[in-house]
C-alpha positions as CSV (number, residue, x, y, z in Angstrom):
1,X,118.6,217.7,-170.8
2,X,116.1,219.9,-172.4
3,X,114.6,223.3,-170.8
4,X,111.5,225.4,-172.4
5,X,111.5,228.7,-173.1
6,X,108.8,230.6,-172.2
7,X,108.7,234.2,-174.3
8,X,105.5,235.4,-172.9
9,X,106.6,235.1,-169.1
10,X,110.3,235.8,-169.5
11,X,110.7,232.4,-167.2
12,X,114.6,232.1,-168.2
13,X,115.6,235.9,-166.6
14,X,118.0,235.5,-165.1
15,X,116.7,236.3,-161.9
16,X,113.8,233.8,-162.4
17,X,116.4,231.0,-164.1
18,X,118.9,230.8,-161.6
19,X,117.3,227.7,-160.0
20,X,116.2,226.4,-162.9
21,X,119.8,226.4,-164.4
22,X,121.4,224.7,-161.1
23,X,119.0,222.2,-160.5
24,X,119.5,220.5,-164.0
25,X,123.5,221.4,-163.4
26,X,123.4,219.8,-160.0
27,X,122.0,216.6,-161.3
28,X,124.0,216.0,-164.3
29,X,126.9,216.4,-162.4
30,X,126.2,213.8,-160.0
31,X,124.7,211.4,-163.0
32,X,128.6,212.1,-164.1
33,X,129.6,211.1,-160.6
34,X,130.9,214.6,-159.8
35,X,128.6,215.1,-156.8
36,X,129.4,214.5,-153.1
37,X,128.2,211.3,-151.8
38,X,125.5,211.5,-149.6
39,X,127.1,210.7,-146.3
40,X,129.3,213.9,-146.6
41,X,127.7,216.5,-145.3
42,X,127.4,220.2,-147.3
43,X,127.7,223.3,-145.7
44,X,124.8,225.3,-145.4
45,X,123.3,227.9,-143.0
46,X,119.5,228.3,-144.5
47,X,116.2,226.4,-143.6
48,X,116.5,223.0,-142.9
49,X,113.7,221.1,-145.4
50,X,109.8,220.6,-144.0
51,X,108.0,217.3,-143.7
52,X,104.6,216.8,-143.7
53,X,102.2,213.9,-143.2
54,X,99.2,214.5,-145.5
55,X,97.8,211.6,-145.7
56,X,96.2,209.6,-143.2
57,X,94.6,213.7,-142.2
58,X,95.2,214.7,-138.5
59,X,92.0,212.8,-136.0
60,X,91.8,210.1,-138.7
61,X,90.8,206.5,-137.7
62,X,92.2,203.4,-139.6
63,X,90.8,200.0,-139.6
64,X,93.0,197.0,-137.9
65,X,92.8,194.6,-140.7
66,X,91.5,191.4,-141.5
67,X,94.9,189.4,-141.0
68,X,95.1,188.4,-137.3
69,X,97.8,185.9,-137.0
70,X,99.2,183.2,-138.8
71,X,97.5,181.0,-141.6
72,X,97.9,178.6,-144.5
73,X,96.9,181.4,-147.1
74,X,97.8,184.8,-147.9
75,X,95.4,187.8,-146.7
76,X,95.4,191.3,-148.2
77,X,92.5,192.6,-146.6
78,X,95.0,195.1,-143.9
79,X,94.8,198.0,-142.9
80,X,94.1,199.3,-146.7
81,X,94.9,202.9,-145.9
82,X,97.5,205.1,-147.4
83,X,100.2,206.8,-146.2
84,X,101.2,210.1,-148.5
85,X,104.4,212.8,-147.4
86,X,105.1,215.9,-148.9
87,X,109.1,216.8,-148.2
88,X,109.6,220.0,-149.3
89,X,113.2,221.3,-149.4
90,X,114.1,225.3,-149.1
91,X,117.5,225.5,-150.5
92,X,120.1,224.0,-152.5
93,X,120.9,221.2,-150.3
94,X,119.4,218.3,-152.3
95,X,117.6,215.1,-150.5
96,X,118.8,212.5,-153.3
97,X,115.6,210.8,-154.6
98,X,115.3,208.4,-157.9
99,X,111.5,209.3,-158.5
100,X,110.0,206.1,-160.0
101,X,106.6,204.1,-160.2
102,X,107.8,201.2,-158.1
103,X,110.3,202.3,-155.2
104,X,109.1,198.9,-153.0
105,X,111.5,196.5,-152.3
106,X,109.6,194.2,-149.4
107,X,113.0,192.5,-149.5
108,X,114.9,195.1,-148.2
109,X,112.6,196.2,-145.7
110,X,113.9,197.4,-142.1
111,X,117.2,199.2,-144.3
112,X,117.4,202.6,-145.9
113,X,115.0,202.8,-149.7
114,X,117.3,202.8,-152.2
115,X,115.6,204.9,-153.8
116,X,115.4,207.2,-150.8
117,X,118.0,206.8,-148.4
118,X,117.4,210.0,-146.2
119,X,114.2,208.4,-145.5
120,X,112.6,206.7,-142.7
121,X,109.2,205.8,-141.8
122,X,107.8,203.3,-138.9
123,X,105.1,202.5,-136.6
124,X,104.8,202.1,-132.9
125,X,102.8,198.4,-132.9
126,X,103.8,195.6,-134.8
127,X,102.7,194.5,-138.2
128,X,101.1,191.5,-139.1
129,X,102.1,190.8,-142.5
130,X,99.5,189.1,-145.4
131,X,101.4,185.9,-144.9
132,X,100.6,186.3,-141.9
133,X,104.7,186.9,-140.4
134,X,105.3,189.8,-138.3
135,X,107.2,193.2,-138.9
136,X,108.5,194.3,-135.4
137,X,107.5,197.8,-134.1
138,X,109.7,200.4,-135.2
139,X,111.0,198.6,-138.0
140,X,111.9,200.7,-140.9
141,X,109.3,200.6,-143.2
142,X,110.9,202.8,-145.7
143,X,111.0,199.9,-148.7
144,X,108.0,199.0,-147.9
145,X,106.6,202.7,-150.1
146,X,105.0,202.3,-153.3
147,X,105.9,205.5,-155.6
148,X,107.7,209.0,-155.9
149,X,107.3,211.7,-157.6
150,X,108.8,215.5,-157.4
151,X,108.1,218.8,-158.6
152,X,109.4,222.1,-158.9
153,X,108.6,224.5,-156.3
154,X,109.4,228.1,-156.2
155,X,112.7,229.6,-155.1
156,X,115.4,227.4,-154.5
157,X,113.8,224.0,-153.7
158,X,111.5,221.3,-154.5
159,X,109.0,218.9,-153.5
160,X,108.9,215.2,-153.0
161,X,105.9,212.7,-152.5
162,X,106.0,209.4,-151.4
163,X,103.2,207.2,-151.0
164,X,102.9,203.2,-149.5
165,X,99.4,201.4,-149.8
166,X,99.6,199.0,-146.4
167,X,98.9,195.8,-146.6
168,X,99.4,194.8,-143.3
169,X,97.3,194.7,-140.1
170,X,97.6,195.7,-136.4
171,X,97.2,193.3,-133.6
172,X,93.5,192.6,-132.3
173,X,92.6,194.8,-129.3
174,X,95.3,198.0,-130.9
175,X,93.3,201.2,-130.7
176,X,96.3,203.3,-131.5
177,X,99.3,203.8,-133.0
178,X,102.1,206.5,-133.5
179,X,103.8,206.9,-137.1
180,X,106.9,208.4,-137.0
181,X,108.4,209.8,-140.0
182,X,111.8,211.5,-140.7
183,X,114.2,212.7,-143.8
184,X,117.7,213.9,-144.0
185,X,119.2,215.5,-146.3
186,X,123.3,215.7,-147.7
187,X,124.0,218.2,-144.9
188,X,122.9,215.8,-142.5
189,X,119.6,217.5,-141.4
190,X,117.1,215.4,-140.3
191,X,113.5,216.7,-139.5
192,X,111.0,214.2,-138.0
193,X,106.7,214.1,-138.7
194,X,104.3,212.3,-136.2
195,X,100.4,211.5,-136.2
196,X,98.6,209.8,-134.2
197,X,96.5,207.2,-135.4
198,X,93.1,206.0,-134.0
199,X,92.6,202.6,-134.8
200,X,89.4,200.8,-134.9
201,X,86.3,199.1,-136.8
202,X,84.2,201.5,-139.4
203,X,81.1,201.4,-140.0
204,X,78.8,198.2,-140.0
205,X,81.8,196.6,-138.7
206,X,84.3,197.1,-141.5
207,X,87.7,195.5,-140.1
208,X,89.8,196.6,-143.2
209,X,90.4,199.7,-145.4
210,X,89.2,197.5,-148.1
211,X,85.6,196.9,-146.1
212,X,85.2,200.8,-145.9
213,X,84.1,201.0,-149.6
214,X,81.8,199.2,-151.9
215,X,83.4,196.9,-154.7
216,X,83.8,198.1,-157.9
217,X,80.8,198.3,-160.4
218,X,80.1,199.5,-163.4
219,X,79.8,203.2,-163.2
220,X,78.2,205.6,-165.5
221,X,80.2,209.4,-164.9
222,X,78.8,211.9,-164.3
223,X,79.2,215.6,-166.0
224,X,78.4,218.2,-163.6
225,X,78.6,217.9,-160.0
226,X,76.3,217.3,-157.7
227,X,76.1,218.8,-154.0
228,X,75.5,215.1,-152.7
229,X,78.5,214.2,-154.8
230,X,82.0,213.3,-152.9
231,X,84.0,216.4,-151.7
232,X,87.1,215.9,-154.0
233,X,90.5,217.5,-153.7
234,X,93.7,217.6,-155.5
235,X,96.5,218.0,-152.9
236,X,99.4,217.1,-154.7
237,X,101.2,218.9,-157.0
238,X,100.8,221.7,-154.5
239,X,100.0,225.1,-155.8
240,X,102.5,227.2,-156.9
241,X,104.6,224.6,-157.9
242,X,105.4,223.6,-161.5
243,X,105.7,220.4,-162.9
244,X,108.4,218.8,-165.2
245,X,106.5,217.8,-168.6
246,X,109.0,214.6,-169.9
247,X,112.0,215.7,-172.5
248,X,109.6,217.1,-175.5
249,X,112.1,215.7,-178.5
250,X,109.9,213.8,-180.8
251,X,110.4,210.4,-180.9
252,X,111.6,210.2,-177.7
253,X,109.9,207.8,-175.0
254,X,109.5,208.6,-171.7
255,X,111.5,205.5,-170.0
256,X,111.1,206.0,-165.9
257,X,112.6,205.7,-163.8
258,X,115.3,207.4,-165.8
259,X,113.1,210.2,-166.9
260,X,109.2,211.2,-167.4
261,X,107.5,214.2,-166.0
262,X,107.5,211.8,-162.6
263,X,105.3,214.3,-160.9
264,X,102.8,212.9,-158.3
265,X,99.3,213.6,-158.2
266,X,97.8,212.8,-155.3
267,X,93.3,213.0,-155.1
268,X,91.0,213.2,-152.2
269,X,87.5,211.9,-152.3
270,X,85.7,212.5,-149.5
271,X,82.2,209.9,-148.7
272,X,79.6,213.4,-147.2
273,X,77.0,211.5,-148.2
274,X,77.8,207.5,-147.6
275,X,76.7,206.9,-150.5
276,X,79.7,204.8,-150.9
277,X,82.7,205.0,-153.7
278,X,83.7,201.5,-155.6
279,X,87.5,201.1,-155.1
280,X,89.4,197.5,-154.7
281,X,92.2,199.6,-152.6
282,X,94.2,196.3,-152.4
283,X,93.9,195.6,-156.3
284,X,91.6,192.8,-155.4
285,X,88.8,191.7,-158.3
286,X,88.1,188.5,-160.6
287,X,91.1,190.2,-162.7
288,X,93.1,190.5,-159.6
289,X,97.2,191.1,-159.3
290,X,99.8,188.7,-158.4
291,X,101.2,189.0,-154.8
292,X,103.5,190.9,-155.8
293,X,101.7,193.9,-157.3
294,X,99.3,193.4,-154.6
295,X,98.4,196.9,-153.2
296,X,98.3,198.9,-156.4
297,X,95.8,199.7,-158.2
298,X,97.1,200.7,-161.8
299,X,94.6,198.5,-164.6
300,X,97.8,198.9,-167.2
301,X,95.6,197.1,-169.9
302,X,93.2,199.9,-169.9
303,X,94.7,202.3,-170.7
304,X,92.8,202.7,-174.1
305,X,89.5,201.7,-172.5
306,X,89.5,204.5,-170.1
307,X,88.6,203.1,-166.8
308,X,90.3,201.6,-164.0
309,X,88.9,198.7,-163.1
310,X,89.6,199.3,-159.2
311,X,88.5,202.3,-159.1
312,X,85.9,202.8,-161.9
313,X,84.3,206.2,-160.7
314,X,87.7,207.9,-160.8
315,X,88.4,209.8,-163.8
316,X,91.5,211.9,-164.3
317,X,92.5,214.3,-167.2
318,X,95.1,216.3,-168.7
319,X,93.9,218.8,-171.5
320,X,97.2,217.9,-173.3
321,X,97.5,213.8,-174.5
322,X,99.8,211.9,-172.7
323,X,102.9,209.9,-173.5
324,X,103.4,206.4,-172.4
325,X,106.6,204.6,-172.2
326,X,105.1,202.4,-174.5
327,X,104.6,204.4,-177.2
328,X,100.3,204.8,-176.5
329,X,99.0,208.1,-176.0
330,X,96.1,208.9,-173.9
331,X,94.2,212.0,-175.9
332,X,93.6,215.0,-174.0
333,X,90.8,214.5,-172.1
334,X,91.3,211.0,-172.0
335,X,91.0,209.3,-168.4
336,X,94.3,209.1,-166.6
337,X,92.8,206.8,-163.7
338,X,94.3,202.7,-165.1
339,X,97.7,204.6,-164.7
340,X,96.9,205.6,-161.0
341,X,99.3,203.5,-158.6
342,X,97.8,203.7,-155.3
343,X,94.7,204.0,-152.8
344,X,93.5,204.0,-149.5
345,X,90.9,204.6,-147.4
346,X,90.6,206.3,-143.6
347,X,87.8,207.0,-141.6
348,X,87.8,210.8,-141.4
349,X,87.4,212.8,-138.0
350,X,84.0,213.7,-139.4
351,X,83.1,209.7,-139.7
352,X,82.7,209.9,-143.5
353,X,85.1,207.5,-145.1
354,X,87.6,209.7,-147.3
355,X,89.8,208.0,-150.4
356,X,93.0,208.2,-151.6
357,X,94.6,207.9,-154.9
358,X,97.8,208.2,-155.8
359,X,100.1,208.8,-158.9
360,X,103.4,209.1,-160.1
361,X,103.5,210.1,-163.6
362,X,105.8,208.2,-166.1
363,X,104.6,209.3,-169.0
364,X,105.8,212.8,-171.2
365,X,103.4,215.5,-171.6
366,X,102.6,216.2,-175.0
367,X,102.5,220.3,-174.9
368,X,102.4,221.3,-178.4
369,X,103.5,225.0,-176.9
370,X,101.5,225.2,-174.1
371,X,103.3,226.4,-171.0
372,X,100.8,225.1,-168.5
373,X,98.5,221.6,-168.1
374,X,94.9,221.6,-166.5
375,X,94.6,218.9,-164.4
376,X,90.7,217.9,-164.1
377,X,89.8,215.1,-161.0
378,X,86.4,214.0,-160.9
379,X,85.0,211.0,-159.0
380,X,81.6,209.4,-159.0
381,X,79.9,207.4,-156.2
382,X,78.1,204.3,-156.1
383,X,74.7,206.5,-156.6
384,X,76.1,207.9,-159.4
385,X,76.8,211.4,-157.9
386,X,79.9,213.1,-158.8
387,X,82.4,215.6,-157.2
388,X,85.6,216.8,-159.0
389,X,88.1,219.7,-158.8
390,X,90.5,221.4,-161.5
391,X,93.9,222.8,-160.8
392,X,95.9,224.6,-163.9
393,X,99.5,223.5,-162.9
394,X,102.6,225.9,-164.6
395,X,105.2,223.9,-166.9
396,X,109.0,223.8,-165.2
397,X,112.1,224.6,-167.6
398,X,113.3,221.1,-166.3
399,X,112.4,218.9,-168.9
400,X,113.2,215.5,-167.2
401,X,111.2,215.1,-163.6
402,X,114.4,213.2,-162.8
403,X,116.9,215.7,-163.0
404,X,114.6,217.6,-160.1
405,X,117.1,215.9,-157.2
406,X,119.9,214.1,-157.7
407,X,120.0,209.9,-157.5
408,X,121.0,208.2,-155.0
409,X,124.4,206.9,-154.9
């Protein structure tokens, strides 16, 4: 693994470093199978790790779905919101997580994630599925997420994000539902997140999360913002942590899941002025997705072009280029949004419909000796007003996002 020096902050002190170096330790160890297995539980004393639900916000109202029993042909128009939790760990007892751009396995859905095992997530009501089958309530919908991505909070822990674009739809007639969320970690310490969930039509009827915004279009961006622009936030990664960069040898590709930077970056758009923002949440269009990528939103092929396709008033940018596994690099400046993974939409306890993105970064950050990266997020509406927000994020000695928990075994 590879650390960076930092000679202007003295980040490898000793007294800064000391997480830094057992992290990295930690994770190679188990990589060499030296680690316990995560049944066994480790003694520790400190604070147990924090769960939160950020996404769908607390009052939030989510639309039932278009899919309302069985049919000949599949249906995607669900629910189309996003569910997005921060688990954020205080000490060195790890919760094992293989950070990746695709954690779903709809095969294995009611077990454990792979990818996640300490994880749990369900919902009170059933779920009617796009083929139209049902998912029974409280069945684990843990393989059912999308992404994951961690970074590299302060002190002795970190932070995972996981993030699930749903398909499915709710019964006709549901006007609630409870999710229930919960994590353990190896010394068997389980904490548990709730929100409750109003369910019902938007506005002019919409039925699904997909209704609640405008198709795409073509959309010209716009350069300053504009007070009738969406309110835009950038929740995720979560000041003051940093962020691994991707291992900066040259000539080495980033290859996730097996390492990257495999941060997440997760962006807000709130709708203050309905003037509506283009997104196909479900990654619907004339150059739609097969089922199986149904849900996503990444427009892979455009990477060079610059605009996502789904989402075309989203734009996304790093003032350092970016390294795909590839082998194409995105210039500083360039628009990150056709390597976004997921969306969703809510309807907002103020009755504006608020957007979700979501991102697990795969690529390697291209520093060139810079010890931090400005992240810009900017998105324009169907009027052609625009709303964005900037966050300067710190660069973690951890090279490889992966080596930020230890895998699974």
């Amino acid at each position: 693994m590879q650390s960076i020096f930092n000679q202007h902050t003295g980040i490898s002190s000793r007294a800064q470093s000391l997480k830094r170096f057992l992290l990295p330790v930690a994770a190679c160890a188990l990589l060499l199978g030296g680690c316990k297995k995560d049944n066994e539980a480790i003694a520790d004393t400190s604070a147990p790790p924090v769960l939160n639900i950020v996404s769908p916000v607390e009052g939030a109202t989510i639309m039932p779905g278009g899919r309302q029993g069985n049919a000949t042909t599949a249906d995607y128009n669900g629910t189309g919101f996003a569910i997005n939790l921060e688990i954020v760990t205080k000490d060195t007892v790890t919760i094992p997580t293989k950070e990746s751009l695709n954690i779903r396995n709809t095969a294995a859905l009611g077990q454990p994630n792979v990818n996640l095992p300490g994880f749990a997530a369900s919902l009170d009501v059933d779920l009617i599925k796009p083929d139209g089958g049902t998912i029974p309530k409280g069945t684990n919908l843990a393989s059912l997420f999308n992404i994951a991505g961690t970074d590299d909070t302060p002190g002795p822990g970190v932070t995972t994000w996981v993030s699930w674009h749903v398909l499915e739809s709710v019964a006709a007639g549901t006007t609630s539902c409870t999710l229930t969320t919960s994590v353990t970690d190896r010394a068997g310490r389980k904490v548990t997140a709730t929100r409750l969930l109003k369910v019902g039509p938007g506005p002019n009827g919409a039925f699904s999360g997909e209704a609640l915004t405008p198709a795409p279009k073509l959309i010209t961006y716009g350069t300053v913002d504009n007070p009738d622009g969406p309110t835009v936030t950038m929740i995720a990664p979560r000041t003051p942590s940093s962020v691994s960069p991707g291992i900066q040898t040259a000539g080495v590709l980033p290859a996730p899941p097996t390492s990257g930077a495999l941060f997440f970056i997760q962006v807000s758009a709130l709708d203050k002025s309905r003037n509506g923002i283009n997104v196909a949440e479900n990654g619907d269009g004339a150059f739609g997705k097969p089922a199986a990528d149904r849900g996503t939103i990444e427009d892979k092929t455009q990477s060079n072009a610059g605009v996502n396709r789904y989402v075309p008033g989203l734009k996304v940018t790093f003032d350092v280029p970016l390294l795909q596994p590839n082998g194409n690099v995105i210039p500083a400046g360039g628009n990150l949004a056709p390597v976004f993974n997921t969306a969703g939409s809510e309807l907002d306890p103020s009755g504006f419909v608020r957007t979700t993105f979501g991102w697990s970064v795969g690529g390697t950050l291209q520093l060139g000796g810079k010890t931090s990266v400005t992240i810009k997020a900017a998105v324009t509406d169907a009027a052609g007003k625009t709303g964005s927000t900037t966050q300067v994020v710190q660069i973690s000695p951890v090279a490889n996002g992966q080596l930020l928990t230890p895998a699974p075994r």
